[in-house]
N, CA, C and O atoms as CSV, one atom per row, in Angstrom:
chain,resi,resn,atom,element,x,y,z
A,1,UNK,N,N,3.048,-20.369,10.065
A,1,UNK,CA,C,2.059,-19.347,9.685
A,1,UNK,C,C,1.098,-19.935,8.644
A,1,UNK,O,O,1.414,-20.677,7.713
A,2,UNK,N,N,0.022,-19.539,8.915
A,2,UNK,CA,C,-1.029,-19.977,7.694
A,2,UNK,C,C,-1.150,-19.634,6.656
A,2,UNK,O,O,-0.519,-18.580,6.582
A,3,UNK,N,N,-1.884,-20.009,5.094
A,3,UNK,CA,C,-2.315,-19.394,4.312
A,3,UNK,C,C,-3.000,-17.935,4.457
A,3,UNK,O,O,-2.523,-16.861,4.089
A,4,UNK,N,N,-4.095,-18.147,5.015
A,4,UNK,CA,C,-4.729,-17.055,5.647
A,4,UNK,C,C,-4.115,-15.851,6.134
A,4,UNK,O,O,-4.492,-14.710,5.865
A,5,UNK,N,N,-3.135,-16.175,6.875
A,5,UNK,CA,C,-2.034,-14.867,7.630
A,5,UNK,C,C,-1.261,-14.215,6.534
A,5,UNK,O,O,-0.969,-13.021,6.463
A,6,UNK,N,N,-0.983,-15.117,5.731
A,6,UNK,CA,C,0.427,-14.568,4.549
A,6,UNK,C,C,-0.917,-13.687,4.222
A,6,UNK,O,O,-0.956,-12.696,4.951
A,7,UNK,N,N,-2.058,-13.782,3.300
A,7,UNK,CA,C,-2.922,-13.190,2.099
A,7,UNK,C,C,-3.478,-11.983,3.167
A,7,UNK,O,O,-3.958,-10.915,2.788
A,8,UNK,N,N,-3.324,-12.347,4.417
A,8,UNK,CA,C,-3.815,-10.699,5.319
A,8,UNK,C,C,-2.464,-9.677,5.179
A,8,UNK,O,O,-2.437,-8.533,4.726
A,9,UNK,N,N,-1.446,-10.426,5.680
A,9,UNK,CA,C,-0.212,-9.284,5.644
A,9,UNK,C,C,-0.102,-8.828,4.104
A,9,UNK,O,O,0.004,-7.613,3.942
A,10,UNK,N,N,-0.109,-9.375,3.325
A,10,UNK,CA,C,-0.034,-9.417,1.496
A,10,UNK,C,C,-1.057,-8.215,1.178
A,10,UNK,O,O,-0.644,-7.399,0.354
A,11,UNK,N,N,-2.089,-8.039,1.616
A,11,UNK,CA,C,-3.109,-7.369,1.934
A,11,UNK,C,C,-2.894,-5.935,1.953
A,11,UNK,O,O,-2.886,-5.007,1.145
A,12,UNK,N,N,-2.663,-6.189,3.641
A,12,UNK,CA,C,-2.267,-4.824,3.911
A,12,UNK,C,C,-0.986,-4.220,3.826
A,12,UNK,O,O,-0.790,-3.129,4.363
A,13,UNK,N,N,-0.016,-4.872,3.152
A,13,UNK,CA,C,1.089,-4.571,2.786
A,13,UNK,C,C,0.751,-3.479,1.306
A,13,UNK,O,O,1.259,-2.393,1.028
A,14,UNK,N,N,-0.147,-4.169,0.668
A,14,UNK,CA,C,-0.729,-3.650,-0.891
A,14,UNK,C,C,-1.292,-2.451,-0.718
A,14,UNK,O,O,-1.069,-1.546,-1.522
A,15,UNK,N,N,-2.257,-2.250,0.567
A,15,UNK,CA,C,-3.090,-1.395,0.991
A,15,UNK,C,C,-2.495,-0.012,1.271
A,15,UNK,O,O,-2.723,1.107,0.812
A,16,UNK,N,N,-1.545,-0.552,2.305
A,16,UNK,CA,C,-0.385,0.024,2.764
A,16,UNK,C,C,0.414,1.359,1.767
A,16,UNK,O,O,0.606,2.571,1.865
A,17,UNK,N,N,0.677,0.343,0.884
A,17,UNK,CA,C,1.804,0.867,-0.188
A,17,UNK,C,C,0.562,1.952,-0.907
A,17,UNK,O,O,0.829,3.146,-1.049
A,18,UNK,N,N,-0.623,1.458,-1.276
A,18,UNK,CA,C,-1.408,2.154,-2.077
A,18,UNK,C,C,-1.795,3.414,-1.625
A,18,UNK,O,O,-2.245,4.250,-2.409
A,19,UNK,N,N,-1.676,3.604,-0.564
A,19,UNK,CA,C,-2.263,4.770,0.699
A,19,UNK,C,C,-0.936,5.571,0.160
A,19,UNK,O,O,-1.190,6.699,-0.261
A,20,UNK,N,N,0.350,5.194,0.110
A,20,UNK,CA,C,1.360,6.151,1.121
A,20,UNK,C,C,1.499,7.011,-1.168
A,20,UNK,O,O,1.506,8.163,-1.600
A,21,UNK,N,N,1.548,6.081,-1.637
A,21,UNK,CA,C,1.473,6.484,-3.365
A,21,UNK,C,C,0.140,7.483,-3.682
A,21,UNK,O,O,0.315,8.459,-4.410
A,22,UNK,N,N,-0.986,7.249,-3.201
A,22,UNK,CA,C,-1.611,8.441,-2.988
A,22,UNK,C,C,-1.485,9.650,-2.424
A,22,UNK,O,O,-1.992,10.692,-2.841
A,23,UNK,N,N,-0.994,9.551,-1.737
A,23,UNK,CA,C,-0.936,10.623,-0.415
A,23,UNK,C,C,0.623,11.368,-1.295
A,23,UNK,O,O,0.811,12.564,-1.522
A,24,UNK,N,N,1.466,10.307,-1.611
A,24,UNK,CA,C,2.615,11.529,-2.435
A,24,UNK,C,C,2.122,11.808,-3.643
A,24,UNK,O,O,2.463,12.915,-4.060
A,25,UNK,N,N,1.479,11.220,-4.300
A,25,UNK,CA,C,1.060,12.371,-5.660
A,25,UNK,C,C,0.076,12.787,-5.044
A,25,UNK,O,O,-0.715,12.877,-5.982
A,26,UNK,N,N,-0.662,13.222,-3.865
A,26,UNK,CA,C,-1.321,14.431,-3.725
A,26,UNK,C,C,-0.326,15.714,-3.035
A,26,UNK,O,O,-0.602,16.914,-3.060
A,27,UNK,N,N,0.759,15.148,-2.492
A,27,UNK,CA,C,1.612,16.252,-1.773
A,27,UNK,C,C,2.602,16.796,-3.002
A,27,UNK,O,O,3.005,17.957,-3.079
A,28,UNK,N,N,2.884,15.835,-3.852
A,28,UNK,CA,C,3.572,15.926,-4.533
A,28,UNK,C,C,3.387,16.105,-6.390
A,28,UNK,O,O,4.328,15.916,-7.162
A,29,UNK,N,N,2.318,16.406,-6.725
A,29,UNK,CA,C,2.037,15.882,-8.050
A,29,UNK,C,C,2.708,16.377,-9.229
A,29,UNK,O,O,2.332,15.854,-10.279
A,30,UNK,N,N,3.842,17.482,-9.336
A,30,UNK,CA,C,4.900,17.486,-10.317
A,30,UNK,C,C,5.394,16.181,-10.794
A,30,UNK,O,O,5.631,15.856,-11.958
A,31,UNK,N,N,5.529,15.391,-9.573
A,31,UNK,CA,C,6.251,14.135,-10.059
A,31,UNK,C,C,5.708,13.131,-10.664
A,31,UNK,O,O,6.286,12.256,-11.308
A,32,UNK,N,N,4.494,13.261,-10.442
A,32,UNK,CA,C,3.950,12.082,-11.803
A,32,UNK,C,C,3.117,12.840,-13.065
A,32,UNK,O,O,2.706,12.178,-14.018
């Protein structure tokens, strides 16, 4: 695998995570 491939999955792994942490403190916002 390339440089390139790791820093895309790394990416949207970050992206990923950042989406689903939004989306629960908007469903959820007692908790933070």
């Amino acid at each position: 695998m390339t440089t390139d491939g790791i820093i895309s999955i790394v990416l949207v792994v970050i992206a990923a995570l950042t989406a689903i942490y939004l989306f629960v403190a908007l469903l959820d916002p007692e908790r933070f």
